[in-house]
N, C-alpha and C positions, 0 to 999 in steps of 0.2 A: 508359639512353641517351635523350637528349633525341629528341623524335619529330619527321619532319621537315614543314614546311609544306608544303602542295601546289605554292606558288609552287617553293620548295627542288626537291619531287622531278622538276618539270618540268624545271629547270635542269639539274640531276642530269644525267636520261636523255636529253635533248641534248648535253651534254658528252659521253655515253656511246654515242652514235651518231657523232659526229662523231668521238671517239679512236679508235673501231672502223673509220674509213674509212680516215684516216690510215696507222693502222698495220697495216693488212691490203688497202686496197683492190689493187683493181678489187673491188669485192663488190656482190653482188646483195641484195635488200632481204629476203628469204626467209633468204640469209646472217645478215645483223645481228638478224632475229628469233630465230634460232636462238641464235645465239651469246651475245646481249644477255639472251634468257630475255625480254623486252619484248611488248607486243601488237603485235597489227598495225598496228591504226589508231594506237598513238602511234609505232611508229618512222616510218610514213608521214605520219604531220604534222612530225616534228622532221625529216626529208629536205624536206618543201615549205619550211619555213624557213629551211635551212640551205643549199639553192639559190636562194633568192628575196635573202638575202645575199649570193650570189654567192662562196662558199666550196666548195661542190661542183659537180661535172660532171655530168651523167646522160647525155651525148651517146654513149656506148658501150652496145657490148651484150656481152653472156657466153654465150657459146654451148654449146648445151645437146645431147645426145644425140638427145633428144624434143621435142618439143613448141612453144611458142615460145621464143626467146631473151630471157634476162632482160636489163632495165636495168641497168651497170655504172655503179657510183659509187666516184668518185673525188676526193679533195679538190684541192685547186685551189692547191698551192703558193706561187702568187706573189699571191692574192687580198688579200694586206697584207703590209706590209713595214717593218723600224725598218733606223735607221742607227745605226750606232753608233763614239765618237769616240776614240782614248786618244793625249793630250798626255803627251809625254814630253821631257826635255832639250833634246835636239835634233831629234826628229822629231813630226809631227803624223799620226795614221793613219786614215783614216775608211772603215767597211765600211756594206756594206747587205747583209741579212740576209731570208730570207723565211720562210713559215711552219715549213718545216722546220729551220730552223738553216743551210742552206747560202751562203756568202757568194755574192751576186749582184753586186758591186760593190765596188771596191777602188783606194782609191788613196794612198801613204804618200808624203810631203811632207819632206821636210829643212826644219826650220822653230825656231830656237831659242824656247826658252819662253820667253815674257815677257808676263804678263797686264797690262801696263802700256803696251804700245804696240801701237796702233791697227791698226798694220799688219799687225799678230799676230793678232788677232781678227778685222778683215777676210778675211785667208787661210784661218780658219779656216772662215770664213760660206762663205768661196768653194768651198773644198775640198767642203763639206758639200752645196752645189749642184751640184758637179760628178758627186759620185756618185751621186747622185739624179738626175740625166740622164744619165749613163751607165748605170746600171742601169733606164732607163725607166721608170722610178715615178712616177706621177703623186700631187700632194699628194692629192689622195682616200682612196688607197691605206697613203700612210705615215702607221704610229702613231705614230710619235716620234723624237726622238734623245736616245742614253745616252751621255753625256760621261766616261768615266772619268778621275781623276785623281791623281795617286801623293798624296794626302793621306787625310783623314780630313773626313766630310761631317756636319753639323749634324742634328739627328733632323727637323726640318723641310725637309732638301735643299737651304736657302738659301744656308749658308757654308759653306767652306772651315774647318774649325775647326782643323787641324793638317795645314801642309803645308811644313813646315819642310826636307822635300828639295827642294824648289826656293823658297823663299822666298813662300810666296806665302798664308799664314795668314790670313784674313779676304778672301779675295776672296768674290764674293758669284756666284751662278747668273748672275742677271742680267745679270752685267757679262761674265761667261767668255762666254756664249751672248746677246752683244748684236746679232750678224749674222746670227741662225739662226731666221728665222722659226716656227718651227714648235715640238710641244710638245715638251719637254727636263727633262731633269732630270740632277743631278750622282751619282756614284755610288766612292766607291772602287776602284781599278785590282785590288786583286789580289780583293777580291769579284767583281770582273766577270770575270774568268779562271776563281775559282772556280765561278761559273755557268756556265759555257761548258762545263768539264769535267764536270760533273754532268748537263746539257741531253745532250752529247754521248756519256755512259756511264752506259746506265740501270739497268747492274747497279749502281752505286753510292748506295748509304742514307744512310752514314755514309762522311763521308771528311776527313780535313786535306790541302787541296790549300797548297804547299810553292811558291810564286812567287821563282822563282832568274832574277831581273829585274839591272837594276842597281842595283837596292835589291831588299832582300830583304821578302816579304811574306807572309801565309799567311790561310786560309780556311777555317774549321770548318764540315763541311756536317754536317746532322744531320736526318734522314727528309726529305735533299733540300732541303732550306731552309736557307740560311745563316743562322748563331749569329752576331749580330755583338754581344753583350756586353749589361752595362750602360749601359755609354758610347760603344758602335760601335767598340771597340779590341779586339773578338776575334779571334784568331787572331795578332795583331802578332809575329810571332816574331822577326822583323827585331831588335825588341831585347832579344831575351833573353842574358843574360852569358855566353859561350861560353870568355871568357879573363877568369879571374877578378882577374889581376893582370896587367900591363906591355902589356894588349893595345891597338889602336890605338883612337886618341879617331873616334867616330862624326858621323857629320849630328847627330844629337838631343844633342850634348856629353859624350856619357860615355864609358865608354871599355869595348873588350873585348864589343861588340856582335855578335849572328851574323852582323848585317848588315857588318862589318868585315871580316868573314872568307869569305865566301859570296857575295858580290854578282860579276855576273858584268863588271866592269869589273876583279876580281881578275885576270882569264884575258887580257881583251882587251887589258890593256894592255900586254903581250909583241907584241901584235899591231898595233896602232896603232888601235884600236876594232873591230879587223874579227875578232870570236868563231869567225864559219868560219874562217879561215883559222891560229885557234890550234889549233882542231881537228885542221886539216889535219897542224900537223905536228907533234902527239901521236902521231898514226897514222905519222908518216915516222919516229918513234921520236927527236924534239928533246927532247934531255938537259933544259933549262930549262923546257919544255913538260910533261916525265913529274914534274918535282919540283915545279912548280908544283899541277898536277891533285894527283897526291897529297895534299899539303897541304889542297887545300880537299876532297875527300873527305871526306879525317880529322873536318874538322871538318863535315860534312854529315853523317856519319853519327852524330857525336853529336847534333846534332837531333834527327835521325830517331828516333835511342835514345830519345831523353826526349819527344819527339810519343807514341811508340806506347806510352811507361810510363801517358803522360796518358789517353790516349783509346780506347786496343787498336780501333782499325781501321784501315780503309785508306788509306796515307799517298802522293798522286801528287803526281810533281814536273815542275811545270809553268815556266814562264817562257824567257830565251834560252838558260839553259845546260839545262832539262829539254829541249829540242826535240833536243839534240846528244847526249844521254845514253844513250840505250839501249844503245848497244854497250859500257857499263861499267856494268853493272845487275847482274852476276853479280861484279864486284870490289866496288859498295858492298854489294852484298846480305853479301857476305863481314864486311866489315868492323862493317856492324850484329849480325850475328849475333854476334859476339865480346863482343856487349856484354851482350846479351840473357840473361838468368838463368834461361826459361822453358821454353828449347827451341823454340819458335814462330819457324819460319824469315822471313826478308823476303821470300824470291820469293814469298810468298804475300801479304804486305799492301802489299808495297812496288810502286808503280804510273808508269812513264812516260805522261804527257800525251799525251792521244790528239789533242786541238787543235793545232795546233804552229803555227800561222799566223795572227798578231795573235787573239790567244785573248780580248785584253783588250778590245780594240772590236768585237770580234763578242757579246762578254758584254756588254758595255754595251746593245748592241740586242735583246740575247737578254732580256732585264728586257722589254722591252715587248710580247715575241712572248707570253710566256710570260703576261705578264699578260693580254694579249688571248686567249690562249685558255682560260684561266681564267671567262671573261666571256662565253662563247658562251653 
């Protein structure tokens, strides 16, 4: 094992003071020697630093049986903040996000896509202000904005390299983010879901998160890190051949796509776009409603079958139809097990989305929390 530099192990045991307040405070510094195994004098230089940042409290105390009352430290939740943006068909959504993951700012927009007029991109500059003054953030404070967008993003972040669901192949960063002064960068819609779900469930290592959008999209995570390929085309399940003959021709021209059979515009358009209310009346027991669901079950579960033959771990199904799902999670658990040859049930790998509320533009900001705390 490569041995680690001194500069290295300082960083280290900062990041390891700072996790330990995070996820245990109010704690006392007595607390983090113990626990940390660290000396004294270095946890009490990485606390002078990490309050002199203005990321911890020390303004409490812990009160003690004996003696005097120790210093209680606390990290400081809203000390930085990203926004984060996911352009879709017809709606534009922008969250702000703070140290913990919790959305502090939210505002979603009816806004047809068009990277090609002005007025589109204006709204969006506007919107991105808007949340950022509604959630009181001062640019000091904010580390960025993460744009997600239902294509496939260039290994440099500049282009658009395949975004052929809404026509927009070769637009460039610069030009999506020409109203948004601040730092940005472009990111993949269902990777930033998948991060979301991962940030949000720390039991998860290994997982294929399953984006049941109105396109269909997927995310290999693997020791917590998303797999995104040789080419940034990992996880694409959207097109894998699900109807190997007579099935319907897709966005990308082929035909017999999961994405033809699973996107959740399948359900809503019984409904006139409005997905709750297809829900609603599955539940009231509508004849057209129970034979529709069915149907794309059927075909959910054989994903699901051929995800878990790939990868045997845990498969969570996120996007607008995973947010409506739980209460059929013991009928698909049923119908994957039929297929399964090992004995290895699905209530145990098979997982509802614990984000259900714009997952995708809280992931997009969730990229720059994560990398800021990486950097402590």
């Amino acid at each position: 094992m490569e041995k680690l530099s001194a500069s290295e192990i300082k960083l280290q045991n900062r990041q390891m003071v700072y996790r330990y307040i995070r996820e245990n405070g109010p704690v006392s510094k007595q607390d983090i020697v113990v626990a940390l195994q660290l000396s004294l004098p270095t946890v009490t230089q990485n606390l002078e630093y990490l309050k002199k940042q203005g990321l911890i409290d020390a303004s409490r105390k812990i009160k003690h049986t004996g003696g005097r009352n120790a210093t209680a430290y606390t990290y400081i939740k809203n000390a930085k903040t990203a926004i984060g943006v996911s352009l879709t068909a017809n709606h534009m959504s922008v969250v702000a996000v703070d140290l913990s993951g919790e959305v502090i700012g939210l505002v979603r927009e009816k806004a047809v896509f068009d990277l090609g007029d002005e007025t589109y991109l204006k709204k969006l500059g506007e919107t991105v202000e808007l949340v950022k003054e509604t959630a009181g953030i001062s640019t000091e404070r904010l580390l960025g904005v993460g744009i997600s967008v239902p294509g496939f993003i260039s290994d440099d972040g500049e282009e658009v390299t395949y975004g052929r669901t809404l026509g927009f192949t070769g637009r460039k960063r610069e030009e999506i983010a020409r109203y948004i002064p601040y730092r940005h960068f472009l990111v993949h819609d269902s990777y930033a879901a998948g991060c979301m779900e991962s940030w949000e469930n720390h039991r998860i290592t290994n997982a294929f998160y399953i984006s049941l959008g109105n396109s269909i999209g997927g995310t290999v995570i693997i020791q917590n890190e998303i797999y995104q390929g040789d080419s940034r085309k990992g996880g694409e399940i959207g097109h894998m051949t699900v109807v190997p003959s007579g099935g319907k021709t897709c966005y990308c021209g082929k035909k017999g796509c999961f994405d033809t059979v699973c996107r959740a515009t399948n359900l809503d358009t019984y409904t006139d776009g409005n997905l709750e209310e297809f829900f609603l009346r599955l539940k009231q027991g509508d004849k057209k409603a129970e034979k529709m669901w069915k149907e794309y079950l059927n075909h959910l579960s054989l994903a699901i079958h051929n995800i878990r033959m790939l990868f045997d771990g845990s498969i969570i199904l996120g996007g607008y139809v995973g947010a409506y799902i739980g209460d059929y999670m013991e009928l698909l658990c049923q119908k994957v097990d039929a297929r399964n040859p090992f004995g290895d049930k699905a209530e145990q790998y098979l997982l509802e989305c614990r984000y259900k509320v714009e997952a995708v533009a809280a992931g997009a900001a969730i990229f720059y929390v994560d990398r800021f705390l990486k950097s402590i």
